[in-house]
C-alpha positions as CSV (number, residue, x, y, z in Angstrom):
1,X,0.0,0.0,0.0
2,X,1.6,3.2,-1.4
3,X,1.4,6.5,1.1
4,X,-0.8,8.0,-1.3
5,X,-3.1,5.8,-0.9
6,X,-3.6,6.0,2.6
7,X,-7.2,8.6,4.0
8,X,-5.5,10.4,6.6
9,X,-9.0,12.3,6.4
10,X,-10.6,9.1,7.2
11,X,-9.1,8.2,10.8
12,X,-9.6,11.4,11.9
13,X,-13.1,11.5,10.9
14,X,-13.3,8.1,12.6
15,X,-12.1,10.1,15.8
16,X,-13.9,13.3,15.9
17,X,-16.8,10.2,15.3
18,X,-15.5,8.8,18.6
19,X,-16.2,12.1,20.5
20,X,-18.6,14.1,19.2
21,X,-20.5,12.0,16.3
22,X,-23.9,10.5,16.1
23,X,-25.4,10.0,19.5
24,X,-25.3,6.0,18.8
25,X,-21.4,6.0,18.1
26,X,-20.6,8.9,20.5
27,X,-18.3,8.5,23.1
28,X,-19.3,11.4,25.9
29,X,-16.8,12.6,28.2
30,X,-19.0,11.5,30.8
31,X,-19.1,7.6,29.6
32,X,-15.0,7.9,28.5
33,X,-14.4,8.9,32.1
34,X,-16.3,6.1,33.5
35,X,-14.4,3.6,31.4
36,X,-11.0,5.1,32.6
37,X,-13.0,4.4,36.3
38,X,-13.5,0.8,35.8
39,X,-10.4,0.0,34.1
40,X,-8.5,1.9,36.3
41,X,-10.6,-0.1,39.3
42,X,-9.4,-3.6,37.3
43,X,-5.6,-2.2,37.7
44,X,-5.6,-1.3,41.4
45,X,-7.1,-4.7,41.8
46,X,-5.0,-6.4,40.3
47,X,-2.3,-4.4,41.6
48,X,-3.1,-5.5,44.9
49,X,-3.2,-9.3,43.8
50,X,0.2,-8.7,42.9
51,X,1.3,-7.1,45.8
52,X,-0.2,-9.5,48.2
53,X,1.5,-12.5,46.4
54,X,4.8,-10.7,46.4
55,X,4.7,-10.5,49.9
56,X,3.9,-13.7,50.9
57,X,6.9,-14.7,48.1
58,X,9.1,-12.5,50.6
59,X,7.8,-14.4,53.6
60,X,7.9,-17.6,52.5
61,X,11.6,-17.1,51.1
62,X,12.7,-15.6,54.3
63,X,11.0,-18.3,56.3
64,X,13.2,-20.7,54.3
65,X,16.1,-19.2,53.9
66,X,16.5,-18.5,58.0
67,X,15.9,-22.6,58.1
68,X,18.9,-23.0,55.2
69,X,20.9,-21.0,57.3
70,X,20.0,-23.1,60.6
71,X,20.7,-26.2,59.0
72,X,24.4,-24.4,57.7
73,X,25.5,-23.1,60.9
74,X,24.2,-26.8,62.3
75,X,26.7,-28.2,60.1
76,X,29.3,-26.4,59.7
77,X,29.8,-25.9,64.1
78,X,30.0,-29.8,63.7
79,X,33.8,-30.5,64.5
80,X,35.2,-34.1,63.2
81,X,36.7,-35.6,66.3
82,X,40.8,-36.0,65.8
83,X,42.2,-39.2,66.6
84,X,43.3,-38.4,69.6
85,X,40.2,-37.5,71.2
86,X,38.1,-40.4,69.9
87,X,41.1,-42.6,71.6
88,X,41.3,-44.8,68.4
89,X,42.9,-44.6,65.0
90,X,42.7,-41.9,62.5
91,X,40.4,-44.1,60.0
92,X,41.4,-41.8,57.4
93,X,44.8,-43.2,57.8
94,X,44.3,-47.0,58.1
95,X,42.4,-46.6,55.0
96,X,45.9,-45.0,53.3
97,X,48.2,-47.9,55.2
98,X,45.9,-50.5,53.5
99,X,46.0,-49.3,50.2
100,X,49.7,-48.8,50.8
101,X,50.4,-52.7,52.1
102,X,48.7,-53.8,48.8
103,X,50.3,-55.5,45.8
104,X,49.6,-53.0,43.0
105,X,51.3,-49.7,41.8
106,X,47.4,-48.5,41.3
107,X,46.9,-49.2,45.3
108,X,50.1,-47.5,46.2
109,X,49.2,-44.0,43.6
110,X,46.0,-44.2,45.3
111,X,47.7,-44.4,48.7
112,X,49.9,-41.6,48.1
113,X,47.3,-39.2,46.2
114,X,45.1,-39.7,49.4
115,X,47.4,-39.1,51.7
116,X,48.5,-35.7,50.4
117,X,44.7,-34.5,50.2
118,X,45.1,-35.5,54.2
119,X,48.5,-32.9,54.4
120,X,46.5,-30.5,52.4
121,X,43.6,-30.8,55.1
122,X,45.8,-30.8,58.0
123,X,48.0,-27.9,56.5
124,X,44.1,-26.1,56.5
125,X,43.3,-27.0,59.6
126,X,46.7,-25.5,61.1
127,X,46.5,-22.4,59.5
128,X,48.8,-22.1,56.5
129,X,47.7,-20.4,54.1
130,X,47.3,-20.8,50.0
131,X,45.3,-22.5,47.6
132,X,47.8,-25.6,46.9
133,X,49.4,-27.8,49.1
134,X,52.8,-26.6,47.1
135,X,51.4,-22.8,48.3
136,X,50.9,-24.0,51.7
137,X,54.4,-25.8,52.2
138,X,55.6,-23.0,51.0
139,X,54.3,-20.5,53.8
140,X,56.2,-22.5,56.3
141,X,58.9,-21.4,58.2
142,X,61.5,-24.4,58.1
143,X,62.8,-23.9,61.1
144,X,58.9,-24.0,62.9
145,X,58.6,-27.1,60.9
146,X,60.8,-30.5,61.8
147,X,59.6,-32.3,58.6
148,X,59.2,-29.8,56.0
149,X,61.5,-31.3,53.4
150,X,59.5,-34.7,53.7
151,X,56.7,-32.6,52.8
152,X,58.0,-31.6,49.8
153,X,59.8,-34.8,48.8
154,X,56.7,-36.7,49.6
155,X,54.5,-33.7,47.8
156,X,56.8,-34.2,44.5
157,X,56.0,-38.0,44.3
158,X,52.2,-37.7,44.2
159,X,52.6,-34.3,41.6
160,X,54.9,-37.2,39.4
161,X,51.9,-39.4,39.7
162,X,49.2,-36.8,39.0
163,X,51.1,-35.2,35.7
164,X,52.8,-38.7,34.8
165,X,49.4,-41.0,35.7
166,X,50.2,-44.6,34.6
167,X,53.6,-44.0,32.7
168,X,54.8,-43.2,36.1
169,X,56.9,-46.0,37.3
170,X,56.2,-46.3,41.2
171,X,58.3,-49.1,42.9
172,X,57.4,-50.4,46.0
173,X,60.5,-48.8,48.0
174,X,59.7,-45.6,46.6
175,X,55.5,-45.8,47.6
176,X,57.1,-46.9,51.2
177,X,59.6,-44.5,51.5
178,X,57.1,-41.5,50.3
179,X,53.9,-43.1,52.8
180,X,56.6,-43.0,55.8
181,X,57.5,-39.6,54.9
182,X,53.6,-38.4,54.7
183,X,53.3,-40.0,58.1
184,X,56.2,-38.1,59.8
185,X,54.4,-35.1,58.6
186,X,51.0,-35.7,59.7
187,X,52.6,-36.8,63.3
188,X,54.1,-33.8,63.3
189,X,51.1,-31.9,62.1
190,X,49.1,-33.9,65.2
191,X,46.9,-35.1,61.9
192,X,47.3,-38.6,63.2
């Protein structure tokens, strides 16, 4: 449809029609105002619906959120008993001495890999800082720490093993040697 085609005259006939036309097809002032009224009445209304459901949305999210936060501060005050004051065994670290008396180079990695993710929790828990085990080792003064270089000598087995995987040739001496170094460490860290 071209612009010339188009009867601007028309619409605004159609409008003045609106207002002021026949009485049929007139919209009074009056009426128009009273339309505005009951649609505006439908709005507030609705408005209100809204607002109402918002609110309890609030409620009911604050109501659960104070019982997320309960259940957090539940759990997270929960302190895992040390081995010394359950008077047995770390169980952490008979599960690391079994897998390290086994027969396979696959027992022993594991052995190793789990027991510097114990150093790295017991580095944590006595408050070295960084966001490795490397970083943490690293904060330490040596002459604070006994065993620091079994640390590391133990910590650059199990990085062999992680970068290396199963082209890394673990003997058994070596998987002894590096479990009785973690151990001196985590004595020395009271971790077991």
């Amino acid at each position: 449809m071209a612009l010339e085609q188009v009867n601007v005259e028309y619409f605004f006939r159609l409008f003045y029609d609106l207002f002021y036309g026949t009485h049929a097809t007139a919209l009074s002032y009056a009426s128009f105002q009273s339309m505005l009224a009951y649609v505006w009445l439908w709005i507030v209304g609705i408005g209100y619906a809204l607002s109402i459901i918002g609110l309890l949305v609030i409620v009911y999210s604050t109501v659960r959120l104070y019982e997320i936060r309960k259940r957090e501060a539940e759990y997270y005050s929960t302190l895992i008993p040390s081995a010394e004051t359950t008077g047995g065994a770390n169980l952490r670290w008979e599960h690391i001495e079994k897998l390290a008396g086994g027969t396979s180079p696959s027992e022993w990695k594991e052995a190793i890999i789990e027991a510097d993710i114990m150093l790295d929790d017991a580095l944590l828990q006595a408050g070295y800082a960084g966001e490795t085990t490397a970083d943490k080792l690293k904060s330490i003064d040596p002459s604070r720490f006994a065993s620091l270089q079994d640390a590391w000598e133990a910590h650059k087995v199990r990085n062999q093993i992680a970068h290396e995987g199963s082209l890394f040739n673990l003997s058994e001496t070596l998987a002894q040697r590096t479990i009785s170094r973690f151990e001196s460490v985590l004595r020395d860290l009271k971790a077991i």
